[in-house]
Structure formats: C-alpha cells, structure tokens
C-alpha positions in Angstrom: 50.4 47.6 55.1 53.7 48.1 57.0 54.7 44.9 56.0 54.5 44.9 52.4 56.2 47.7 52.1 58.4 46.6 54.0 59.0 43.4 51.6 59.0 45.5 48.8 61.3 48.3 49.2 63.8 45.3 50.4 63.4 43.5 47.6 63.5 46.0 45.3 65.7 48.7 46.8 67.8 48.1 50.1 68.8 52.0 50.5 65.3 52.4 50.3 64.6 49.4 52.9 67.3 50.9 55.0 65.4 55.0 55.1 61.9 52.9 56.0 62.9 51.2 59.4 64.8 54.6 60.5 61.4 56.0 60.0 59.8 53.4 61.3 62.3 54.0 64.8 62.1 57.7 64.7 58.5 58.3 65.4 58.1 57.1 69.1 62.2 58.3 69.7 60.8 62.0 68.4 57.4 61.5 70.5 59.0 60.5 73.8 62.5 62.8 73.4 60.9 66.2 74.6 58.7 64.8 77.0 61.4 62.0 78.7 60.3 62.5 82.5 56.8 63.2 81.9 54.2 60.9 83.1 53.0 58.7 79.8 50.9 56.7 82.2 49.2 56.5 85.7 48.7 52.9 86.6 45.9 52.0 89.3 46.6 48.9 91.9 44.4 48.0 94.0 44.8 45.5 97.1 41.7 45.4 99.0 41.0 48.5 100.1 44.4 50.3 99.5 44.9 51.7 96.2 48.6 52.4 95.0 49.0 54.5 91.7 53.0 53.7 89.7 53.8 56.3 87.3 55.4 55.3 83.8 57.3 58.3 82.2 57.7 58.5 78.5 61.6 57.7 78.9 60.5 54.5 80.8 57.8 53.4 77.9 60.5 54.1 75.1 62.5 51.7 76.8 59.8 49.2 77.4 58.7 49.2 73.5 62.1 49.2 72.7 62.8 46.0 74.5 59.8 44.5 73.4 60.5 45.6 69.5 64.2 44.3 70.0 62.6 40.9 71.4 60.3 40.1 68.6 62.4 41.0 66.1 65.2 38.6 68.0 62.5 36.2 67.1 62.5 36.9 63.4 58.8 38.8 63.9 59.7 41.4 61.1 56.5 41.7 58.9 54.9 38.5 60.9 51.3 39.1 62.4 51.0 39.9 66.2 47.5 39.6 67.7 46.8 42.4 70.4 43.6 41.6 72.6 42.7 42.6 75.8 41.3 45.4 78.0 42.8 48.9 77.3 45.9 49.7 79.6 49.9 50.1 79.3 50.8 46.7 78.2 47.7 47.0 75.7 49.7 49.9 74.2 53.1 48.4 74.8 52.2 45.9 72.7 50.6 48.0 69.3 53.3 50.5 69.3 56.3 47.6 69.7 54.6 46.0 66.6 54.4 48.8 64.3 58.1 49.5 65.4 59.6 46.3 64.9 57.8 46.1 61.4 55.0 43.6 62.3 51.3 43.6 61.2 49.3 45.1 64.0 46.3 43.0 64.2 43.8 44.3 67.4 40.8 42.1 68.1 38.0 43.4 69.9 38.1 42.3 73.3 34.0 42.1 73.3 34.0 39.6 70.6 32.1 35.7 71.2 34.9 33.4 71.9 33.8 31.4 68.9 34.5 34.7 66.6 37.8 35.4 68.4 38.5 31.8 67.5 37.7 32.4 64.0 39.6 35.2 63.7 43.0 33.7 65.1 42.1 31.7 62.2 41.9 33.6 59.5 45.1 35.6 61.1 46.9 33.0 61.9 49.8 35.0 64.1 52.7 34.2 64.7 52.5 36.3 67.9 49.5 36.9 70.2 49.4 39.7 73.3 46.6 39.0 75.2 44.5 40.0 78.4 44.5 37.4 81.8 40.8 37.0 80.7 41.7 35.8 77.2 44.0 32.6 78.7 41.6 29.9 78.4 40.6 30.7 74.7 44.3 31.3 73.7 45.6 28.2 75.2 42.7 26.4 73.2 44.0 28.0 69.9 47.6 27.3 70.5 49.0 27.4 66.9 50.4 30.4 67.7 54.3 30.0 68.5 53.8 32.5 71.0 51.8 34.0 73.2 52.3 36.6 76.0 50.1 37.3 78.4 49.5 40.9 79.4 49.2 40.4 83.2 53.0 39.3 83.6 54.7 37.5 80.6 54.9 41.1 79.0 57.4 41.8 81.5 59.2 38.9 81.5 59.3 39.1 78.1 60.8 43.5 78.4 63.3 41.5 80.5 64.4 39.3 77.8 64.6 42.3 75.8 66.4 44.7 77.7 69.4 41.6 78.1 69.2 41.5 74.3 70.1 45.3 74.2 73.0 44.9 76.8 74.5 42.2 74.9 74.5 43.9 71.8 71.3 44.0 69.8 70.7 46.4 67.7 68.3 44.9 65.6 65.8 47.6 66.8 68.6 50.8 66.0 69.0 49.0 62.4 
C-alpha cells in the first residue's frame, strides 16, 4: 500500500510526495523522542551457563532503523519489496519498521512455513531485499534471485554500519 501511494502522489503531485515521506519519518522520531533513554529492548545472551542481558534504548533503535532506512534507500529500495522472516527479536523489528520508513513494501513470511511454501512465496514476491533468520540460510541461499539478503544473526549489523557511514558522509536520503 505504502508504495503506491507513494508512486502516486509523486507522479501526480510532488508537494504532496514531499508531506508523505515527512510523515512517513515522523512516526518512529515522535515514538522514540519522549522515551530516548528508555529501554526499547532487553536482549538475552547466553554462553553456556552464563547469561548476559544488553539493553537497547529507544534513542539507540532510532538510530539503528535510521541507518538501516538510509541504507536501503542508498540502494534505490524506495517502494521495492523487503522480505522479513525469522524468529521474533530486535533485528526482526529492525527490519519491519526500517521498511515502512524508507518507503518499501513490508512483506513478513511466517517463519513456520514448509520450505517449499517459503520458496513459493519468494516467488510470487520476488524481493528485491530479504531479512532473514540464521535458520533460514540454507533455503535463502537456494533462492538467490534476490539482490540482497541480510542475515539477522550479524549482516544486520554490518549492514547499520554501512548506514551510519552513509549518514556521516552526508545522506540524507532518510531526512528527505
């Protein structure tokens, strides 16, 4: 839906274009502003018997969707599909709310799905973009029509990283 309008009000209106991405930016700047150094989320490591909890404050997920966002949209993702499956957790929702603010279709898959009807949906998708779980790397290597494909585990961040650099040098295709 996001992406429609988004071709139509550009094609037919640009002030128009112009009002729906600074909507489209304001909603997770307005969620995450009061709450900055409150704790969005509580991330569980375990190594062997020691458990470690890392605490993500609202500020710090704005800035992570915001580096994601600026990367796929450095990558010409604007109104593109991005496939999001895996297990719920933080890069799960990096990865949906990043989408829906740089402008892209938002297309989840249900992580419980037969690999043969995950492969028919990629399919019938066909993204330009897929987020996925660790336990999702066989069958998304197999699909590989895909131009990319990040893995939740630790692409994600490699890919923040790419992001953030984008920022400092000048990017502002997320602001826009």
């Amino acid at each position: 839906i996001r992406s429609s309008c988004a071709s139509e009000l550009s094609s037919t209106n640009t002030s128009a274009a112009s009002s729906f991405a600074s909507r489209r930016n304001r909603i997770p700047r307005r969620s995450f502003g009061n709450s900055s150094n409150r704790i969005a989320f509580r991330i569980k490591h375990k190594d062997g018997k020691n458990v470690t909890y890392r605490d993500i404050t609202y500020n710090q997920m704005g800035k992570d969707i915001k580096a994601l966002s600026t990367w796929l949209l450095s990558k010409d993702m604007n109104g593109k599909r991005i496939v999001v499956v895996g297990d719920n957790c933080y890069e799960w929702v990096l990865g949906y709310l990043a989408t829906l603010c740089a402008g892209c279709v938002f297309v989840p898959l249900d992580k419980n799905l037969p690999k043969d009807e995950l492969m028919g949906l990629l399919e019938r998708a066909q993204p330009e973009c897929i987020i996925y779980g660790a336990n999702f790397e066989v069958a998304i290597k197999q699909y590989a029509k895909a131009p990319y494909t990040i893995c939740m585990k630790d692409e994600i961040y490699n890919v923040i990283s790419e992001g953030d650099k984008l920022i400092c040098a000048g990017n502002t295709d997320y602001d826009n």
